[in-house]
N, C-alpha and C positions, 0 to 999 in steps of 0.2 A: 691112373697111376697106382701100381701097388706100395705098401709097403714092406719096407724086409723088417723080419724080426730082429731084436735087437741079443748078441748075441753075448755072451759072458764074459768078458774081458779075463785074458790071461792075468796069473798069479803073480807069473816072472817080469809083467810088463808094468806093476803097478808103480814101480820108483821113479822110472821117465814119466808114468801117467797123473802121477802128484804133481812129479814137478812142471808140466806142463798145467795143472791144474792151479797152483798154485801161482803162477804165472800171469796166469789169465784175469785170475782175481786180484793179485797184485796189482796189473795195469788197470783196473779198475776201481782200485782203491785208489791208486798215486797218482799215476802217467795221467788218467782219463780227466780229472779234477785239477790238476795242475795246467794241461793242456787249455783248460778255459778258463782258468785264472791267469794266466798270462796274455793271453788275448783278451783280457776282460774292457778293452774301447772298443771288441765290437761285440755292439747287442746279441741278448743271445737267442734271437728269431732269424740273424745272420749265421751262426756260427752253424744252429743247428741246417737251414738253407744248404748249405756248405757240405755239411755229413752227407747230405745226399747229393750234391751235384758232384762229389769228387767220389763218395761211397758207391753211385751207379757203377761207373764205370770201373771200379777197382773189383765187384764182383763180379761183373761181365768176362771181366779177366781171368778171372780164376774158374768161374761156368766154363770159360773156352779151353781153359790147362785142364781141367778136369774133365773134361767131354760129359758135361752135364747141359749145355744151352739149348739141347731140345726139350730139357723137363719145362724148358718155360712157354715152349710152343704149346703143351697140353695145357698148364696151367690157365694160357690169356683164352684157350679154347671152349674154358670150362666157366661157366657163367656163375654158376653159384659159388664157384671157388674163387672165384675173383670180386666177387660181391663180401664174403668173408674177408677176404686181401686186405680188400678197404677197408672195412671193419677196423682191422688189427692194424693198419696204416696209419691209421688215426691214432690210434691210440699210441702206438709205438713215437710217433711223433709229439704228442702231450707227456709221455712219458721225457722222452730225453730234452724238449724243449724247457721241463721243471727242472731237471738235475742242473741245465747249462746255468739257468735263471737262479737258483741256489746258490751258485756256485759264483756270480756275479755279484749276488746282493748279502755273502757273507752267511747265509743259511746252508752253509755243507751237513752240519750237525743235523740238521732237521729230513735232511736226503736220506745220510745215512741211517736215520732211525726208519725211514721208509722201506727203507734195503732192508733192516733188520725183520721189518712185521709182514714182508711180501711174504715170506713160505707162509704165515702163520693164514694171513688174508687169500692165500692159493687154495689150504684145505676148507677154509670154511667155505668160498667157491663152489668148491665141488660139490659139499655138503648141500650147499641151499641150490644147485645147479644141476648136478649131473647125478644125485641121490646118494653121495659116497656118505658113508657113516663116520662118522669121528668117533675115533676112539678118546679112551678115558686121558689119558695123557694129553691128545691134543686139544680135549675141550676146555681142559685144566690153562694149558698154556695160551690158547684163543681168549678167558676168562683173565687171566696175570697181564697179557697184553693189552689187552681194552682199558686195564684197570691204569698201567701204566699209559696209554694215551691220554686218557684224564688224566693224569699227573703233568703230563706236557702240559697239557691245554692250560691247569693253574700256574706254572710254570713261564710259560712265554706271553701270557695274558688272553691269550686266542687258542682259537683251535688250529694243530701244528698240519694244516693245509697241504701244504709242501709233501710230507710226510702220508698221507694220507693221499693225494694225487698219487705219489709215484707207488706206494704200494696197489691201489686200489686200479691206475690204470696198466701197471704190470701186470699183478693177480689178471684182468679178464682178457689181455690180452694173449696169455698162457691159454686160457681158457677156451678162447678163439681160434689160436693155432693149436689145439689139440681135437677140435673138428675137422681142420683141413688137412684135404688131402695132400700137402704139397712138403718135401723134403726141408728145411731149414735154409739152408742157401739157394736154390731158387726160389722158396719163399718169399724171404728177405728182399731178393732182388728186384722179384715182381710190386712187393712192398714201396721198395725206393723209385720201380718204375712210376707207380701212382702218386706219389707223390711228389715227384720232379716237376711238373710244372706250378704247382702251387709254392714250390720253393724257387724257383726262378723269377715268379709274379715277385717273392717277397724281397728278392735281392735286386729287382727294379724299382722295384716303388721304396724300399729303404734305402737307397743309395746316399740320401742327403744325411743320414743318422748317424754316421761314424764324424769324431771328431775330425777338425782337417787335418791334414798332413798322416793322417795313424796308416791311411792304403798307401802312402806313398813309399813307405819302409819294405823293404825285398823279403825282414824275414817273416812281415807280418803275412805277405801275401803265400810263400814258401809254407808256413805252417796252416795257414785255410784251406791250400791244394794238399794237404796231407792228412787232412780233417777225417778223408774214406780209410787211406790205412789206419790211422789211429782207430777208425772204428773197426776195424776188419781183422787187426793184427790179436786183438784178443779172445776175437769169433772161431780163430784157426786155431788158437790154442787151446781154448773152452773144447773144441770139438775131439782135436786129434788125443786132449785127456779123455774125452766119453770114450772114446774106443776102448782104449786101457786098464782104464777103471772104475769097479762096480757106481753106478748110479748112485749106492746112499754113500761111498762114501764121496761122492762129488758135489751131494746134496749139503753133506755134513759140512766140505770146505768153503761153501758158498758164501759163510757166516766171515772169512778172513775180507772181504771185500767193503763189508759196512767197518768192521774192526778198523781197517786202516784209515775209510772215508774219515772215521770220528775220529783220530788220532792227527790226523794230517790239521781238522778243522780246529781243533783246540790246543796244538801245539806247534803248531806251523804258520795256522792263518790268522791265530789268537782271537778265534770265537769263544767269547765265554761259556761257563759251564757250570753254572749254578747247581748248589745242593739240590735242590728238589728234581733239577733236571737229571743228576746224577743218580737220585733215587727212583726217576721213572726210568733212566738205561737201565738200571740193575734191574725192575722188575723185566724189563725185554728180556736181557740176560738169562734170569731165571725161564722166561717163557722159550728163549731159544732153547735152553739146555734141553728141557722137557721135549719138546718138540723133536731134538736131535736125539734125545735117549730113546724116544718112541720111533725113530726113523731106525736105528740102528739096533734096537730089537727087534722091529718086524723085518729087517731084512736077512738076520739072523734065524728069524721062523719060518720066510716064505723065499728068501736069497730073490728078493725082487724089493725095490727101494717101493717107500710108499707114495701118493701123490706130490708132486712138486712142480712145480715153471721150470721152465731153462731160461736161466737171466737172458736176456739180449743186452747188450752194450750199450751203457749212457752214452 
């Protein structure tokens, strides 16, 4: 498979490419957390089960509208590529399996700060991975974030797990899909192929786990079979704003997505928010800001964003 180079998004097109940007990270901050808080009687080994038995087929669908279902003939063709799949399957699956489970046991805040440290836990990746050099800014801010993780960890008594999962299996999962040779959306797909059966085992064998009576409810069942577009609806958004608009500043808005997680979780779902906790968001804060002042100067040097992930969908 080749790939095509990515090409500079028009100027004129950057106010739809916000707002689809915005969009995407919105449903990620609200829609996506809310979604599993509402279903929170079923487990979320289920829920996630779900994203892929209903997300298979809802990208299959869109391979077929878009006349892309032969990238997936090359893809299952290619041995080492499909060996990476797995790889990033996994992970992608520990990933949203932690966000559901957060999000069931009241730890949204602790996701969000996850979301927050992913770009910072992306660069140092590369650094210890693929030889990228950190500049003075982002060692500063890699430095402010670590410092503020110890501030969690005094904070919530423990070390913030949760937070540290989803960044760290994010981070390498980026990592993973920027070896492979395979486009996003049949990636993905090939993705949810490998893991379809191990999610089917789980919605066999845990059948007896849901309270009684909670599957017998139409809209319980209604919003499980909707589990794939909720994932999928803001993968189309995220994507059709990369067209439109520069990479950093799509890197910069990334940051509205944990903003709203922690908003929803301490004002909506009334998780506490203790001082010290409040003091270790702000050094993030500060570590974001650096991090984004350093993203949007060198894209102003080189008009090419610096390293980052492309989130994929809790």
């Amino acid at each position: 498979m080749t790939q095509t180079t990515p090409t500079t998004p028009a100027a004129g097109a950057s106010t739809p490419g916000i707002a689809m940007a915005l969009s995407a990270f919105g449903w990620w901050a609200l829609v996506t957390p809310l979604y599993f808080h509402v279903l929170r009687e079923i487990p979320a080994e289920q829920q996630l089960a779900w994203r892929v038995v209903s997300g298979l087929p809802t990208m299959l669908l869109i391979l077929l509208a878009t006349r892309r279902l032969r990238e997936l003939g090359a893809i299952l063709r290619a041995p080492g590529v499909l060996a990476l799949l797995l790889c990033s399957a996994c992970l992608l699956a520990i990933n949203w399996f932690t966000f559901t489970w957060a999000v069931l046991e009241n730890r949204l805040m602790e996701g969000s700060l996850g979301y927050y440290i992913n770009p910072l836990v992306s660069v140092l990746l590369g650094a210890v991975f693929l030889g990228e050099r950190l500049r003075g800014l982002q060692q500063l801010a890699v430095a402010i974030a670590a410092v503020g993780v110890v501030l969690m960890t005094i904070a919530l008594g423990h070390l913030p797990w949760v937070s540290l999962i989803l960044a760290f299996s994010f981070g390498i999962y980026g990592l993973i899909r920027k070896q492979v040779r395979a486009a996003p959306g049949p990636g993905l797909t090939v993705e949810m192929m490998l893991m379809l059966p191990v999610m089917i085992g789980l919605l066999v064998l845990a059948g007896d786990d849901v309270r009684p009576g909670v599957l017998s409810v139409p809209w319980v069942w209604a919003l499980l079979l909707l589990a794939g577009p909720q994932t999928v609806v803001p993968l189309l958004l995220y994507t059709g704003a990369a067209r439109r608009i520069t990479l950093s500043t799509l890197g910069l808005l990334q940051f509205t997505a944990p903003t709203g997680q922690l908003l929803l979780a301490v004002l909506l779902l009334g998780e506490p928010f203790e001082a010290l906790e409040v003091l270790a968001f702000v050094l993030i804060w500060i570590a974001v800001l650096l991090y984004s002042t350093d993203t949007w100067r060198r894209a102003r040097q080189v008009r090419e964003v610096v390293p980052w992930t492309v989130p994929e969908p809790e």
